[in-house]
C-alpha positions in Angstrom: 3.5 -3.6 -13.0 0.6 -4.8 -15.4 0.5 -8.5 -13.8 0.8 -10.1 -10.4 4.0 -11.3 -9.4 2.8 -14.4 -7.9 -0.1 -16.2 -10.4 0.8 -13.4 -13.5 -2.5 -12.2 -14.2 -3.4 -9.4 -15.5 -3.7 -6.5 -12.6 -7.2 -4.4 -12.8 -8.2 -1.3 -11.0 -10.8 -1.1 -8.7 -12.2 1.1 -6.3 -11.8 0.1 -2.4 -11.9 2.2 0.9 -8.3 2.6 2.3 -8.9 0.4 5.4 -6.1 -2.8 3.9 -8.5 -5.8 5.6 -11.8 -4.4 4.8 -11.5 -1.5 2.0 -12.0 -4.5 -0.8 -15.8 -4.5 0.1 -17.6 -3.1 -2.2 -19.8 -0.5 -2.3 -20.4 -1.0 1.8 -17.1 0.5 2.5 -17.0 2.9 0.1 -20.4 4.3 1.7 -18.9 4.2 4.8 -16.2 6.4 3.7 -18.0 8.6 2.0 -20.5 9.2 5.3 -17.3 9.2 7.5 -18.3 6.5 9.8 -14.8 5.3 10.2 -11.1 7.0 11.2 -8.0 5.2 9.5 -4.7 4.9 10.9 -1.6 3.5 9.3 0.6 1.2 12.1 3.9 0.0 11.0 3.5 -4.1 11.5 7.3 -5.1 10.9 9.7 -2.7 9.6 8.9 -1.3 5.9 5.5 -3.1 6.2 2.8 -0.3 6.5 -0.8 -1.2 6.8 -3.7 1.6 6.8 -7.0 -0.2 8.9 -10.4 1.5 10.0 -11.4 2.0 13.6 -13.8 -1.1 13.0 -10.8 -3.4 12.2 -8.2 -1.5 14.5 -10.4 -3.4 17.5 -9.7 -6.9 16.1 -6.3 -6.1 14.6 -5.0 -7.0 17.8 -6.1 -11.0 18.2 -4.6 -11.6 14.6 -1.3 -10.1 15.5 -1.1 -12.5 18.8 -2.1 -15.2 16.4 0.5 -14.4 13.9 3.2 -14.8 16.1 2.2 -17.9 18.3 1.8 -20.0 14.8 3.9 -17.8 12.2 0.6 -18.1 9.9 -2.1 -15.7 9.9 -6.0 -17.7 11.1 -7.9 -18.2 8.3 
């Protein structure tokens, strides 16, 4: 896939930590990972849907899933 299925621009490559909420902060997270100041797990939200999150955003996980399925929506 060379574009995004949704708008169709062109995809690009960039390097993120493997936490799916935070990883796209760059370089913060990427330090953080590379000093090991965070565990990851991988939870399986709804069946086939995997996300990987850090023990930072594992504690707050929790208040968007409630959210999620009182509205349907996630909070912005």
């Amino acid at each position: 896939m060379n574009h995004c299925p949704i708008c169709y621009t062109e995809l690009e490559v960039r390097e993120c930590a493997p936490c799916h909420d935070c990883g796209w902060d760059v370089p913060g997270e990427i330090e953080d990972l590379q000093q090991k100041k965070h565990t990851y797990a991988t939870f399986e939200v709804y069946a086939g849907l995997r996300l990987n999150l850090c023990s930072f955003c594992m504690v707050d996980f929790g208040s968007i899933v409630r959210n999620i399925s009182a509205s349907g929506t996630i909070p912005e």
